[in-house]
N, C-alpha and C positions, 0 to 999 in steps of 0.2 A: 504494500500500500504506500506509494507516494502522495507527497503533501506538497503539492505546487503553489499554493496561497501562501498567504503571511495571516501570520495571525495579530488581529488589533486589540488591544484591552481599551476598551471605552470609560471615563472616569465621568460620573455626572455629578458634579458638585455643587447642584441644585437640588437635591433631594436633603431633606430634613432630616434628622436622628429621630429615630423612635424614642422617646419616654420608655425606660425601661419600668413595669410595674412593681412599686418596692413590696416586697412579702408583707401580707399585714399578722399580726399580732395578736389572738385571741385568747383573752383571760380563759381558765380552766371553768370560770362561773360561767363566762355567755358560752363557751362551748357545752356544757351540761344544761343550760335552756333552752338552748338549740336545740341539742339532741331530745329534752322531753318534750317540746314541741311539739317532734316529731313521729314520737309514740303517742302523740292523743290520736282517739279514736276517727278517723276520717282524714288525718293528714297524712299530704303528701310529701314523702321528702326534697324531692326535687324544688315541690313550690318553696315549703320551710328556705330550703337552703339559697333559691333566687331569692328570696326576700329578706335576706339576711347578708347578700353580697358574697355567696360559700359555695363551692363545687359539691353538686350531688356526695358526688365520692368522697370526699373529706368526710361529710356530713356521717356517710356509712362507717366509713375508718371511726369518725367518733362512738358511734352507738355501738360500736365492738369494743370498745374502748371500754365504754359507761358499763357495757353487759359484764367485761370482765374485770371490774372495780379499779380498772387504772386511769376511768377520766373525773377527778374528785379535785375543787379545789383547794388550792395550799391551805390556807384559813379557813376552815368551815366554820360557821359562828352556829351551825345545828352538831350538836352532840351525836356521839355513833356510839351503841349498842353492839357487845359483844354477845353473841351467843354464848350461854354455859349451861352444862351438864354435869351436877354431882353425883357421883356416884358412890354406890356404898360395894367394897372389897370386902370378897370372903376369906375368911382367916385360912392359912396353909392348912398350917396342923391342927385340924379338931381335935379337942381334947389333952391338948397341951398343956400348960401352968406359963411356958415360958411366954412373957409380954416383949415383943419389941418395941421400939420406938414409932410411935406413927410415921408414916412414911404417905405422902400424898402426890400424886402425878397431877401437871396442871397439864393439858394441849390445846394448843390453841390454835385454828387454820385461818389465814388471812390469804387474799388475791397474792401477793409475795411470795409467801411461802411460810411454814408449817414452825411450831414451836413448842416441844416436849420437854418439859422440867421433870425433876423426880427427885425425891427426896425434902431437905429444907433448903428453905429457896430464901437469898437475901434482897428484901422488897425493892431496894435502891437498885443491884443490875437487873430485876424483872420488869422495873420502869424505864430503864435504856433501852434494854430491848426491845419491848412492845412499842415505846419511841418509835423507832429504826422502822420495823414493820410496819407500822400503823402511817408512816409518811408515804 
């Protein structure tokens, strides 16, 4: 294949720059009223999310987000409810005399991930940690 032409690069320095659009910014609160917006009964998320200035898709990315408790904002000024389950331990050896030391397992399952105590627990690192998890 021969190239007998020349090749020209045309420069047109009448055309304007595009405005690039700067990423916006959405607190974790309007992204979690957005998303239940979107869960009331008859709404659309497409509308929801044109009317909010948000791509469909984000909108979904968020409500996977909320389903799997990782779209919560920093400051919540509403209190969160741990689940808990006491339960009563049946002694090993029926019929023993020997008493040990109570011994109590705490677990706890957060979106994070999983936290099993056993034995005595010192209250001061059980509030660092549920800290840590609970952020």
């Amino acid at each position: 294949m021969g190239t007998s032409g020349a090749l020209a690069v045309v420069s047109d320095s009448s055309r304007k720059a595009v405005p690039l659009i700067k990423r916006q910014h959405r607190s974790p609160e309007l992204k979690q009223q957005i998303v239940e917006e979107s869960f009331a009964p008859g709404a659309s998320v497409a509308r929801v999310a044109r009317a909010h200035g948000v791509n469909a898709n984000q909108v979904f990315t968020w409500r996977r987000q909320y389903r799997q408790g990782l779209l919560k904002a920093a400051h919540s000024s509403t209190p969160t409810l741990l689940a808990v389950r006491v339960t009563k331990s049946e002694p090993e050896g029926r019929g023993t005399e020997t008493r040990r030391p109570a011994v109590g397992v705490i677990q706890v399952e957060l979106p994070k991930g999983k936290l099993r105590l056993t034995g005595a627990v010192d209250a001061e690192a059980l509030q660092v940690v549920l800290g840590a998890l609970l952020r």
